[in-house]
KEKE-3310 file (N, C-alpha, C; in steps of 0.2 Angstrom, whole numbers, plus 5000, padded with zeros to 4 digits):
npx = (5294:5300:5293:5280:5281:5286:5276:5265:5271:5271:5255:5253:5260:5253:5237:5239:5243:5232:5224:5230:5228:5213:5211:5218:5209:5198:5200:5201:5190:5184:5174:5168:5178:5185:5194:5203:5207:5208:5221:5231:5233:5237:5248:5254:5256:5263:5276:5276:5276:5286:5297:5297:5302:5313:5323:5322:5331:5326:5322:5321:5321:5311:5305:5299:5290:5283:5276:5269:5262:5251:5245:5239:5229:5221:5214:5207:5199:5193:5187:5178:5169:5163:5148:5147:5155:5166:5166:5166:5163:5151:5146:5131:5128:5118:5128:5131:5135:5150:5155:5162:5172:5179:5179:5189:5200:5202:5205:5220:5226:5225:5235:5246:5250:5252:5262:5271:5275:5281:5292:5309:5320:5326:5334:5336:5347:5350:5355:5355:5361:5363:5349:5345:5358:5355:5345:5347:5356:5350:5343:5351:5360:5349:5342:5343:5354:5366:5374:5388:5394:5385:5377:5363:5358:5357:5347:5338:5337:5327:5321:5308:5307:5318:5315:5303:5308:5316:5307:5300:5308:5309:5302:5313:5317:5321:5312:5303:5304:5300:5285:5278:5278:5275:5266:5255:5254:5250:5238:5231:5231:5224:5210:5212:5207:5195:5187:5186:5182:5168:5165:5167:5156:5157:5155:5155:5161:5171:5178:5182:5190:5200:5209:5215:5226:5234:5243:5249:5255:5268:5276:5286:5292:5306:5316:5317:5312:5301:5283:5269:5265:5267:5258:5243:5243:5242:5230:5222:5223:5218:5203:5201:5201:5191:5180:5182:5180:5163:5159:5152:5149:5158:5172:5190:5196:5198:5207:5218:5221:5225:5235:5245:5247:5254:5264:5270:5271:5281:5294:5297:5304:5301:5299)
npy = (4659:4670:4676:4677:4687:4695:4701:4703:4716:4723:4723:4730:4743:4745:4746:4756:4769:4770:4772:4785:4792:4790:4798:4811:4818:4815:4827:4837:4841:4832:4825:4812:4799:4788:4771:4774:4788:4789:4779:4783:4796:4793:4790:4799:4808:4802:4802:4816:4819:4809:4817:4830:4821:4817:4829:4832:4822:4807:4796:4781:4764:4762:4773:4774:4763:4767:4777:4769:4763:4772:4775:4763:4763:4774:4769:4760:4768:4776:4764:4762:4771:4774:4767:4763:4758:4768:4762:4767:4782:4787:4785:4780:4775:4760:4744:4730:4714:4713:4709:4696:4700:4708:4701:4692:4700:4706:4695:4693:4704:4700:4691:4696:4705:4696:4688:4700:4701:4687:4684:4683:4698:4705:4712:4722:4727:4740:4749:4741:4741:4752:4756:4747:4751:4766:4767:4758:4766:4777:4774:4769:4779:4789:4800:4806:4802:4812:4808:4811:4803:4794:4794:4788:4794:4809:4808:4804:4813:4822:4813:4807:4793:4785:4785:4780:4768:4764:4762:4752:4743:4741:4732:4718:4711:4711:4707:4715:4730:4730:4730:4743:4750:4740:4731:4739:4752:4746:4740:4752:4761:4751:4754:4769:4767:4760:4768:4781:4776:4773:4784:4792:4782:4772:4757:4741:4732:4737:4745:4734:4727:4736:4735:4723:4727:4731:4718:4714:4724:4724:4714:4720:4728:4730:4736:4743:4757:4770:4769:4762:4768:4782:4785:4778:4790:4801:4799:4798:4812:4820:4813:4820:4833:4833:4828:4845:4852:4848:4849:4864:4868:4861:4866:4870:4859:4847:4854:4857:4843:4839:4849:4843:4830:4831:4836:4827:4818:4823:4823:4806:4796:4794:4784)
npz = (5183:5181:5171:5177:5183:5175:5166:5177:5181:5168:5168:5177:5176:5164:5168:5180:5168:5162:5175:5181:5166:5167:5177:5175:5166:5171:5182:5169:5168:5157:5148:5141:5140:5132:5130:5121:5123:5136:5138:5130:5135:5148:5148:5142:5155:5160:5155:5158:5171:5174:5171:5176:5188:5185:5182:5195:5200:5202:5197:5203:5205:5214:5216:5204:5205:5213:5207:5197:5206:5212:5199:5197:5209:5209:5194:5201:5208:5198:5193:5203:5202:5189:5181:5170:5154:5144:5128:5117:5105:5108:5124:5126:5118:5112:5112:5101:5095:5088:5069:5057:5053:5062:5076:5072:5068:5080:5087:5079:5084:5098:5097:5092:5103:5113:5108:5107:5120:5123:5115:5112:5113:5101:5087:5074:5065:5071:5084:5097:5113:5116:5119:5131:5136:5142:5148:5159:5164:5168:5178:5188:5191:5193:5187:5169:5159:5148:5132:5124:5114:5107:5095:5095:5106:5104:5095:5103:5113:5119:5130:5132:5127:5133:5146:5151:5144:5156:5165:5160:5164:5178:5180:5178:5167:5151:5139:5144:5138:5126:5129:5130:5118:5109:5113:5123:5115:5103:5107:5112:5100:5090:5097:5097:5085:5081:5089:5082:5071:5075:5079:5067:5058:5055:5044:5055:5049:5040:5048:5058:5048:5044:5056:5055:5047:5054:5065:5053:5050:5063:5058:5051:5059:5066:5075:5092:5091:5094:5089:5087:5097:5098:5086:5090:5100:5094:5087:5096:5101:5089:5094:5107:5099:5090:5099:5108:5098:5094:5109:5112:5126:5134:5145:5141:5145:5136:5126:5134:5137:5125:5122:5134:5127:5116:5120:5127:5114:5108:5112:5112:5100:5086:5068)
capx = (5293:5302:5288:5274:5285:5285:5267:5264:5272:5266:5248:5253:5260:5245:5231:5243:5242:5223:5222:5234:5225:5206:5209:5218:5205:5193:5201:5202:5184:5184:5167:5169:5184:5185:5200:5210:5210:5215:5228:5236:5233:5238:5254:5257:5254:5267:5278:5277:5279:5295:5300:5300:5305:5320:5325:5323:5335:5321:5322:5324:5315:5304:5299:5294:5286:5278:5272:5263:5256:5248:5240:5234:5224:5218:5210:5203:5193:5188:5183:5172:5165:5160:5146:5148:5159:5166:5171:5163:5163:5146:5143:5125:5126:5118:5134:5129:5137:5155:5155:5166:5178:5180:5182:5196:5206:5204:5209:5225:5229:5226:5240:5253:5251:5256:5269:5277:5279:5283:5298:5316:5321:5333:5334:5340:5349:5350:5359:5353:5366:5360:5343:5346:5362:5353:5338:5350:5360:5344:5340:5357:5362:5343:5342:5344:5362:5370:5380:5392:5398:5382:5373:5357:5356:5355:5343:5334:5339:5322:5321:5303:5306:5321:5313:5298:5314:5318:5300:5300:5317:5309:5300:5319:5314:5323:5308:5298:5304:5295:5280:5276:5276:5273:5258:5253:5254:5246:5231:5229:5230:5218:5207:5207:5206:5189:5184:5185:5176:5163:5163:5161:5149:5159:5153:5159:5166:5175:5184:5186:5195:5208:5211:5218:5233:5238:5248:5251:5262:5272:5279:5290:5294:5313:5319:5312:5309:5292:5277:5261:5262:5263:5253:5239:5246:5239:5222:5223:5221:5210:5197:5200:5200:5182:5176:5181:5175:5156:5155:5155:5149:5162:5180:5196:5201:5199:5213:5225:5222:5229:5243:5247:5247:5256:5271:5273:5272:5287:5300:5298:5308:5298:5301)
capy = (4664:4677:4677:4680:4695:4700:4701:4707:4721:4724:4726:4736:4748:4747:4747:4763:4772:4771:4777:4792:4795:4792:4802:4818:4820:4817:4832:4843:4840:4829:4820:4806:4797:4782:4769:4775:4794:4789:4774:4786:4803:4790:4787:4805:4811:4797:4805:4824:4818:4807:4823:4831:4817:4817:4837:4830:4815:4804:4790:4774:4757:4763:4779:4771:4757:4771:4781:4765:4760:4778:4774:4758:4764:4778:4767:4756:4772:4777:4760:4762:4777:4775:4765:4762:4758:4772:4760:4770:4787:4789:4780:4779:4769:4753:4740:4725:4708:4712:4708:4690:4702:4713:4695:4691:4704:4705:4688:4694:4711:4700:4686:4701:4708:4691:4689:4706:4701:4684:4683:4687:4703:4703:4719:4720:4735:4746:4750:4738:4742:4759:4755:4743:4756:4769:4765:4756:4771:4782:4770:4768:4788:4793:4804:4803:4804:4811:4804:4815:4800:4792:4796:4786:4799:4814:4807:4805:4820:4825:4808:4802:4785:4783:4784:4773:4760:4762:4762:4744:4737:4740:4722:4713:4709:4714:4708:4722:4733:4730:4732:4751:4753:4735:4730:4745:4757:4743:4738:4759:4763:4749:4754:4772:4768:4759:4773:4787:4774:4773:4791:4794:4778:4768:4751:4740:4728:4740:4745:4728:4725:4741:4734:4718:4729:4733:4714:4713:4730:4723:4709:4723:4733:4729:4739:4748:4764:4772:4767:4762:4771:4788:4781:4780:4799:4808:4797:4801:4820:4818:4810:4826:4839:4831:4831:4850:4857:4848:4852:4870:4870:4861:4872:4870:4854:4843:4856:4856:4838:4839:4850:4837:4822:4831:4838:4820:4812:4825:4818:4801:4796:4789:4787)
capz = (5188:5181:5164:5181:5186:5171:5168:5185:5181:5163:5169:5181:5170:5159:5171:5180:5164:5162:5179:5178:5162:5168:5183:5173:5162:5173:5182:5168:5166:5152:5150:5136:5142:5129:5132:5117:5124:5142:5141:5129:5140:5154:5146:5143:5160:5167:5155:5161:5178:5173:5168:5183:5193:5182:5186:5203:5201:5206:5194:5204:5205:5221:5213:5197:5206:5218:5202:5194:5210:5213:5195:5199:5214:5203:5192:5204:5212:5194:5192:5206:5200:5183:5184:5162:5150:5139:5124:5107:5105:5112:5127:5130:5109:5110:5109:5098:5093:5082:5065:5061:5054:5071:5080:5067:5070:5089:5087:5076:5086:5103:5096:5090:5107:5117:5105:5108:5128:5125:5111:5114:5114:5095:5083:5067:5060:5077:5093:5105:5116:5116:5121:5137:5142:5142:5155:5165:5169:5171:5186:5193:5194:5194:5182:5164:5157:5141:5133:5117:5110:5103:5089:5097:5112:5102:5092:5107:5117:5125:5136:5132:5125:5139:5153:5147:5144:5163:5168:5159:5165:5184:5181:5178:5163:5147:5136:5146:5134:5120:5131:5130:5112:5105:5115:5125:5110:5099:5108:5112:5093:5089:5102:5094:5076:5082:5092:5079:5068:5079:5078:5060:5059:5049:5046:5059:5048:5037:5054:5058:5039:5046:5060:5052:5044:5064:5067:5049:5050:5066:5055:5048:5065:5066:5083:5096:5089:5095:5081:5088:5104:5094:5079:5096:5104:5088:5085:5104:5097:5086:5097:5108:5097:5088:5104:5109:5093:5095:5112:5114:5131:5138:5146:5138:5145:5128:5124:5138:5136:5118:5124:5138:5123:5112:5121:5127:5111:5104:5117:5111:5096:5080:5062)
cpx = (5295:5297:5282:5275:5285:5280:5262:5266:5269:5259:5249:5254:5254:5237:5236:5240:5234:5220:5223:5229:5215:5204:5210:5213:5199:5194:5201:5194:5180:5180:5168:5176:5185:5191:5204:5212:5212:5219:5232:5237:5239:5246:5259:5258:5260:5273:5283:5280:5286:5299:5301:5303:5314:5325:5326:5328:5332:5319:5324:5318:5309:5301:5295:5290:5279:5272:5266:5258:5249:5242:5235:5228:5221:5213:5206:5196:5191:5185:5177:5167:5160:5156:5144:5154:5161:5169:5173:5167:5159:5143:5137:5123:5125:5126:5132:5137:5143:5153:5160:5171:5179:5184:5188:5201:5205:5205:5217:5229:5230:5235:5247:5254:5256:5263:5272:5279:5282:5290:5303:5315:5328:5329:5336:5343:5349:5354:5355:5353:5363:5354:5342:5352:5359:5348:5339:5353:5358:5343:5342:5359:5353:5342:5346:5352:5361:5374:5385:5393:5391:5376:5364:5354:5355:5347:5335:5334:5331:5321:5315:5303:5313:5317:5307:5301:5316:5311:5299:5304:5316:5306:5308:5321:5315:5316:5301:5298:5301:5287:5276:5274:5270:5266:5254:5249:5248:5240:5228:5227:5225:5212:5206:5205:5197:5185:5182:5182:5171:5161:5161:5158:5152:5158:5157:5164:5171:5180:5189:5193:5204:5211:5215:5223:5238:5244:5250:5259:5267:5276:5287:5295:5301:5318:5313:5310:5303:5288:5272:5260:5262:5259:5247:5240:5241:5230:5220:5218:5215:5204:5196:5200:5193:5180:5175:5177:5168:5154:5156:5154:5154:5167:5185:5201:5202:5206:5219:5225:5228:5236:5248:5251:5254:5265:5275:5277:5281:5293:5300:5300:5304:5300:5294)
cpy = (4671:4681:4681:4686:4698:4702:4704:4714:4724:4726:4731:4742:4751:4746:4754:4768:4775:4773:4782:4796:4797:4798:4811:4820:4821:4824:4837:4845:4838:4825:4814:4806:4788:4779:4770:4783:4791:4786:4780:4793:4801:4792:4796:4809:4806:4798:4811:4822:4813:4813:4828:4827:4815:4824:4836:4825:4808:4797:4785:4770:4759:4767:4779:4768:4763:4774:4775:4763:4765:4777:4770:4759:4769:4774:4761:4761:4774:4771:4761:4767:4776:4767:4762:4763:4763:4767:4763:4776:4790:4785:4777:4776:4762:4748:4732:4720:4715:4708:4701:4695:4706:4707:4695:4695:4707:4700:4689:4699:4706:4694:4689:4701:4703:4690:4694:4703:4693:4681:4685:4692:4704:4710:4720:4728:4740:4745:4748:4739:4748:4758:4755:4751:4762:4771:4763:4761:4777:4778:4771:4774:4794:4797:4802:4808:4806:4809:4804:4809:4793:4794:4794:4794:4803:4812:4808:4809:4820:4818:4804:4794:4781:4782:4778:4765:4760:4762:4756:4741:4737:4734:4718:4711:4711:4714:4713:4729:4736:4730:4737:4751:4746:4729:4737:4750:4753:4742:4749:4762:4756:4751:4764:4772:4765:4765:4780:4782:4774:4783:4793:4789:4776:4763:4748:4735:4730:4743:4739:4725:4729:4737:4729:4721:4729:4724:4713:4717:4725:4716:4716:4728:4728:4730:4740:4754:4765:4771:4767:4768:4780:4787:4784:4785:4803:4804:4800:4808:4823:4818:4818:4832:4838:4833:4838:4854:4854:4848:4859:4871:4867:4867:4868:4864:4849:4847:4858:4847:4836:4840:4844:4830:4826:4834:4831:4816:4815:4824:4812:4800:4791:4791:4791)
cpz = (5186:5173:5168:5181:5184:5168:5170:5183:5175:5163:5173:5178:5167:5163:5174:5176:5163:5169:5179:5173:5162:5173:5180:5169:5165:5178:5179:5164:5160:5151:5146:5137:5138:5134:5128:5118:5133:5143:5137:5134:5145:5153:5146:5147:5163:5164:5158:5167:5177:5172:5175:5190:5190:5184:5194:5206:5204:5205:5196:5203:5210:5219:5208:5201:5211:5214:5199:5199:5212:5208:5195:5204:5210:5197:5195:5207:5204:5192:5196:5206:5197:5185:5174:5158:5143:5131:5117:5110:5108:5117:5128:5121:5111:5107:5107:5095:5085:5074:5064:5058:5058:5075:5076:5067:5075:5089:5084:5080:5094:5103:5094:5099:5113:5115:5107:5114:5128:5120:5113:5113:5107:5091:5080:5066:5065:5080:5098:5110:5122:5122:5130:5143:5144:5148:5160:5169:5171:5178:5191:5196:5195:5192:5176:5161:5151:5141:5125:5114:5105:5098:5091:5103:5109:5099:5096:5114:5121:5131:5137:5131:5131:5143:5151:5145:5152:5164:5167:5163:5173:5186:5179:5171:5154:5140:5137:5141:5128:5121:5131:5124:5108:5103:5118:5119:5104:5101:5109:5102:5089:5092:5099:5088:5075:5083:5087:5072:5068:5079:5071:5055:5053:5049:5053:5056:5044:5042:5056:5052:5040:5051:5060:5051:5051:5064:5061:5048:5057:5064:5052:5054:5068:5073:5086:5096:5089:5090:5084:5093:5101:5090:5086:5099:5098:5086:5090:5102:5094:5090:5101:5107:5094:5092:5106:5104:5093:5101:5115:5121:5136:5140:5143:5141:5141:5124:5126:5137:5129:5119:5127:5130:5117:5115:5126:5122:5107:5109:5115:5102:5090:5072:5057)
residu = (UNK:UNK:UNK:UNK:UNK:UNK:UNK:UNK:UNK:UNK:UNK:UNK:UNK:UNK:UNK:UNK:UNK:UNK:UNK:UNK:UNK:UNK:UNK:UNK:UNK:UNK:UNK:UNK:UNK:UNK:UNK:UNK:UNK:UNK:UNK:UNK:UNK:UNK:UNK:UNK:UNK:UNK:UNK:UNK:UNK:UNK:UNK:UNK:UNK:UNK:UNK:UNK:UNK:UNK:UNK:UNK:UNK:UNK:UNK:UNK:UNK:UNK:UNK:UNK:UNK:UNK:UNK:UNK:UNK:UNK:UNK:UNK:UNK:UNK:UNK:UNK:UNK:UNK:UNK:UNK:UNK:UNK:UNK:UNK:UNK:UNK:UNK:UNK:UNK:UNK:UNK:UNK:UNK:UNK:UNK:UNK:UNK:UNK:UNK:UNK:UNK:UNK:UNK:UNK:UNK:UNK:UNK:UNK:UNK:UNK:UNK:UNK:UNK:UNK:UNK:UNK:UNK:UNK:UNK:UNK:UNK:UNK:UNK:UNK:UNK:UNK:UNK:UNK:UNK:UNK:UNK:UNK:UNK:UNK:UNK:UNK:UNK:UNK:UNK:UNK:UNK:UNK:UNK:UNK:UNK:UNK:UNK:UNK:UNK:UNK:UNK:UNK:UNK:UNK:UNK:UNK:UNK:UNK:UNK:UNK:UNK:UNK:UNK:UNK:UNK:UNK:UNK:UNK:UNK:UNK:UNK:UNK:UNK:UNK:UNK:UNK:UNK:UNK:UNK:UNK:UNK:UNK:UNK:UNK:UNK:UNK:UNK:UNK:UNK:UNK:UNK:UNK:UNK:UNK:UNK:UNK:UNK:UNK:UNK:UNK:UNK:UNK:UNK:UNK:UNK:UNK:UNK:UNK:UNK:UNK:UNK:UNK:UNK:UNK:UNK:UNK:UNK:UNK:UNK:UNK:UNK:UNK:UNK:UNK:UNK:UNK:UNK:UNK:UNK:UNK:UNK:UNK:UNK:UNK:UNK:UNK:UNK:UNK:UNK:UNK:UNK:UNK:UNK:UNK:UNK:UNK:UNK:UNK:UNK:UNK:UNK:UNK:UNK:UNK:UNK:UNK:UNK:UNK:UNK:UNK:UNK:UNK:UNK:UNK:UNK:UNK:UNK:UNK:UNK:UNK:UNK)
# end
């Protein structure tokens, strides 16, 4: 029951995001809208808005849960929009049969990702403590506490990777943790590393060869310090800066978008 619950709410999250993110972009009139620029956009948008919902004291279970569901419905209406799949770089590319190294490590990347949600929750060489107390007591006082006496809080002074630990912890679910960056982050940062290969026509099984290194590296990811999920913020970038500078007829929102992504990704805490 409580693995369903956790589940339940981890898609939610992650369908959320990709709302939040499909719908901002499609407001700032962002035409090409892959899945590795809006679930990260998504993310950075649920972010900014933690951000004020924190200034406001606003940080409970309801509000989160009101924030995700908001997304959810968001990406049920752009599902019923779009009427095509943005998966490449250029949607309207012919999509043929993967290569067997593509299947191979979408086979490897989708068997990390299960693994991230369903192993204990253990950390070597960190402040665990830190982590957990931290998001607990953003919940409980609604906004986000300092706290002079540890060296982990300074570290992460601006509040991005907190709240994102109180955003999980409103499934029950201490293993929810590791959800944001360790699946989340990692199926987004595969998701663009394809996409910007797709864009500068790289084979596909030469993508699929990189993409292998993807579950290979989270054999070495020790804590919970942010990694994929910025690793995918700045591919993020990328894909929207490509896109502004070859369409010139677009306006300026492939570069408020960037803004958006990037003063997300510099609140979160990576090495």
């Amino acid at each position: 029951m409580h693995l369903l619950r956790l589940s339940l709410w981890e898609l939610g999250v992650a369908v959320g995001a990709f709302g939040w993110g499909a719908a901002g972009l499609r407001l700032l009139g962002v035409r090409r809208r892959p899945l590795a620029l809006a679930g990260s956009f998504g993310v950075a948008v649920l972010i900014a808005l933690g951000g004020w919902m924190n200034l406001a004291h606003l940080l409970s279970p309801a509000a989160l849960s009101g924030l995700v569901g908001i997304g959810v419905l968001l990406a049920a209406y752009s599902g019923s929009r779009s009427g095509e799949r943005e998966l490449g770089a250029n949607a309207t590319e012919p999509w043929d049969l993967p290569s067997v190294v593509v299947v191979g490590a979408a086979v490897l990347i989708l068997g990390t990702l299960l693994l991230g949600t369903l192993r204990p929750v253990v950390w070597s060489l960190d402040d665990a403590q830190a982590y957990i107390a931290f998001a607990e007591k953003a919940l409980q006082n609604h906004s986000l506490q300092s706290d002079p006496f540890s060296e982990r809080r300074v570290s992460t002074g601006l509040g991005g990777q907190i709240f994102l630990d109180s955003l999980m912890l409103v499934g029950g679910d201490l293993r929810g943790l590791k959800f944001i960056d360790e699946t989340l982050g990692q199926f987004l940062y595969a998701a663009g590393l394809w996409t910007v290969g797709r864009m500068w026509k790289v084979p596909r099984w030469a993508v699929g060869l990189g993409l292998i290194g993807i579950p290979i590296a989270t054999l070495m990811q020790v804590n919970l310090t942010i990694v994929y999920l910025t690793s995918a913020a700045c591919v993020a970038i990328l894909i929207a800066l490509s896109d502004s500078s070859a369409s010139r007829e677009d306006g300026p929102g492939n570069l408020i978008a960037v803004g958006i992504l990037a003063g997300a990704t510099l609140t979160t805490k990576s090495t």
